[in-house]
C-alpha positions in Angstrom: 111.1 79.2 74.0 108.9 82.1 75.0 109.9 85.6 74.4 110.5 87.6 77.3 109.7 91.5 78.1 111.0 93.7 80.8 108.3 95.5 81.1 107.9 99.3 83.6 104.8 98.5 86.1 103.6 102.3 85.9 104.8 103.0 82.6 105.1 100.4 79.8 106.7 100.3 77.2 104.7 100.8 74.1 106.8 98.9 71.5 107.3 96.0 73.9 103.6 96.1 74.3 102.3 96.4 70.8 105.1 93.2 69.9 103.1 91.3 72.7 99.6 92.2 71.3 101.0 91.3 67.7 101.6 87.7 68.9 98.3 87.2 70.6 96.8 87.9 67.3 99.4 85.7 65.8 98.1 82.7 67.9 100.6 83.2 70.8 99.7 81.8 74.8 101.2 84.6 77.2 101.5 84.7 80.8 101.3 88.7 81.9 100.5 90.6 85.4 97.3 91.5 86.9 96.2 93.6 89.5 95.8 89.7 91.0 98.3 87.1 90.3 99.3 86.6 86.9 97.5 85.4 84.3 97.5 82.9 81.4 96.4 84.7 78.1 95.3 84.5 74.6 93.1 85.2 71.7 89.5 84.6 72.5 88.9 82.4 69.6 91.9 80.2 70.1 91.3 76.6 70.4 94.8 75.9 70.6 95.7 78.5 73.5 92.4 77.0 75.1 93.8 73.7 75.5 97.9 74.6 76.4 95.9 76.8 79.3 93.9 73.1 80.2 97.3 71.2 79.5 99.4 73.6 81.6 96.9 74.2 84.5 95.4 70.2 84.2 91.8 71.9 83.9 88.3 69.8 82.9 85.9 71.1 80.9 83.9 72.4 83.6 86.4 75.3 84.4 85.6 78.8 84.3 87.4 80.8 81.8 87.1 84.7 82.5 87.5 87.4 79.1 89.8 90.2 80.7 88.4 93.1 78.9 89.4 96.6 78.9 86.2 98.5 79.9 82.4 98.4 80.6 81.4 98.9 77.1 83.8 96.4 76.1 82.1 93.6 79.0 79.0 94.4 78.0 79.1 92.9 74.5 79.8 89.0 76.1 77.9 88.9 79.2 73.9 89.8 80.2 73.5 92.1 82.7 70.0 93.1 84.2 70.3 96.4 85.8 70.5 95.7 89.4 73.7 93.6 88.2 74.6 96.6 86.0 74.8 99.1 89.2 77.0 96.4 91.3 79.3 95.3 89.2 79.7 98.7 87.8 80.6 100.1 91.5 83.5 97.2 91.6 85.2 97.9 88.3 87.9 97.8 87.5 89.3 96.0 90.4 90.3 92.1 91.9 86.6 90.4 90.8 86.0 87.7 87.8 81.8 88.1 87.8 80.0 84.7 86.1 77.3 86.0 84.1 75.0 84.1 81.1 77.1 84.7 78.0 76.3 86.3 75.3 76.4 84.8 71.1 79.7 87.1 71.0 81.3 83.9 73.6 82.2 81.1 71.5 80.1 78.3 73.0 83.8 75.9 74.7 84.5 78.9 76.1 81.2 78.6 78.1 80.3 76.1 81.1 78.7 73.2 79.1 75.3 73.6 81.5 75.2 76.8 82.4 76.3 78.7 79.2 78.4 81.2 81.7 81.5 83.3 81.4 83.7 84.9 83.9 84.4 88.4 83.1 86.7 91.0 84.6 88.4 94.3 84.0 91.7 94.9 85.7 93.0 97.4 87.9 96.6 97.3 86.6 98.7 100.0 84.1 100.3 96.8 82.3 97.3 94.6 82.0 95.1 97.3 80.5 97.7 98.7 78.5 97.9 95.3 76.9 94.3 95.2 76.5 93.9 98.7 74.9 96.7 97.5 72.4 95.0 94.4 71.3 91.6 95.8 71.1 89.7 93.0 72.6 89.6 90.5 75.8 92.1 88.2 76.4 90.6 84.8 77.4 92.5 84.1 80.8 92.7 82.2 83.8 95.5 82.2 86.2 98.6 80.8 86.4 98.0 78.2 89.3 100.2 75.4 88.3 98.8 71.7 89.1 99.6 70.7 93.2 100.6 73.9 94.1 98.7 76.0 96.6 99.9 79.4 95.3 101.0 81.4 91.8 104.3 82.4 91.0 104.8 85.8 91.4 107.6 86.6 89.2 107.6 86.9 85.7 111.4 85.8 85.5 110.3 82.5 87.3 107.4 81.8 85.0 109.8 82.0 82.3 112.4 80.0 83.7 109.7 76.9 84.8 107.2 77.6 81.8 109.3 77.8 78.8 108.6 75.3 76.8 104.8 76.0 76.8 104.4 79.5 76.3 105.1 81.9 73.7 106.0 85.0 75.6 106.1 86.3 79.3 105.8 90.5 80.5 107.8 90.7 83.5 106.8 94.1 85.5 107.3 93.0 89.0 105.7 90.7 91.7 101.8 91.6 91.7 101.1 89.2 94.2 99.9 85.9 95.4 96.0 86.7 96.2 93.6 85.5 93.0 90.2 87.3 92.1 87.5 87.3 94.2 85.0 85.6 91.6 80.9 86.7 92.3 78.5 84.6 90.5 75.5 86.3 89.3 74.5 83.8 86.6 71.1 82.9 89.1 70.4 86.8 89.6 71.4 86.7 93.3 75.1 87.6 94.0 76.5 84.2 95.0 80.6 84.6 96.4 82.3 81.3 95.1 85.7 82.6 95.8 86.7 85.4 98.5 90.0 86.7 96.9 91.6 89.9 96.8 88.4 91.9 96.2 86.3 93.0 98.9 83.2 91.1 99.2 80.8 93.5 101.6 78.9 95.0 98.7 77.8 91.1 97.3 76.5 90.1 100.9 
């Protein structure tokens, strides 16, 4: 049964959040808001929470998972970034992008497309999200909560608790953040290539 917490959109509560962070470390799968959708989350080395996010979301091995990470500095230890890359992706951050870049050695290699050897990375625009993130102290490997067959995400965290239960360890609730996922840019080929046009505008990338 997963743990649930109420938690303010604008400003959230730090004991709530620092029991969330505790069971990420502990192991834990989450589901918590972003600035789009919410998200499926857990600790980057977790095998486990790596395949309850394939179970849950009926993913191959050829999906890209994204590292949510708090910052710049914080990105820039798991991805490569030449500097033309550096400038754009720096302009659009934080905000509603995943970028696919060449992973770094930091990435544990099943977190990485088998062929490419690519991550998606993003930093979020959202109080709750990067609260979470600043608590922990390092990414949470994510990918949204698009359940199998269905064309969009639940918006509620009361819902994802009610449907989701059995397979996660804890929900944040802090209010609908929407139904529109990431754009997701890949610059893995040195070009900007849109391979999803999502809530993020996409005019700088063409």
């Amino acid at each position: 049964m997963a743990k649930y917490f109420d938690v303010h959109p604008d400003n959230p509560q730090p004991r709530s959040i620092a029991q969330v962070a505790d069971s990420v470390r502990s192991g834990a799968l989450i589901a918590y808001p972003t600035d789009s959708c919410y998200a499926l989350g857990c600790r980057l080395g977790s095998r486990d929470g790596i395949d309850r996010i394939r179970s849950i979301r009926a993913l191959d091995n050829r999906h890209h998972f994204t590292l949510v990470c708090q910052d710049f500095a914080q990105l820039g230890q798991f991805v490569q970034i030449d500097n033309d890359v550096f400038r754009a992706i720096k302009a659009s951050t934080p905000g509603s992008y995943t970028f696919i870049l060449p992973a770094t050695r930091e990435v544990p290699r099943m977190l990485q497309h088998p062929k490419k050897k690519t991550v998606g990375v993003r930093i979020p625009d959202h109080v709750v999200a990067q609260a979470l993130l600043a608590e922990l102290g390092e990414p949470l490997l994510s990918s949204s909560l698009l359940l199998p067959g269905e064309d969009e995400p639940m918006t509620q965290g009361w819902e994802i608790k009610d449907r989701l239960d059995h397979v996660l360890d804890a929900v944040i609730d802090s209010g609908d953040c929407g139904t529109e996922p990431t754009t997701v840019v890949d610059f893995s080929g040195g070009e900007a290539e849109i391979v999803r046009r999502g809530a993020g505008d996409t005019a700088r990338f063409e």
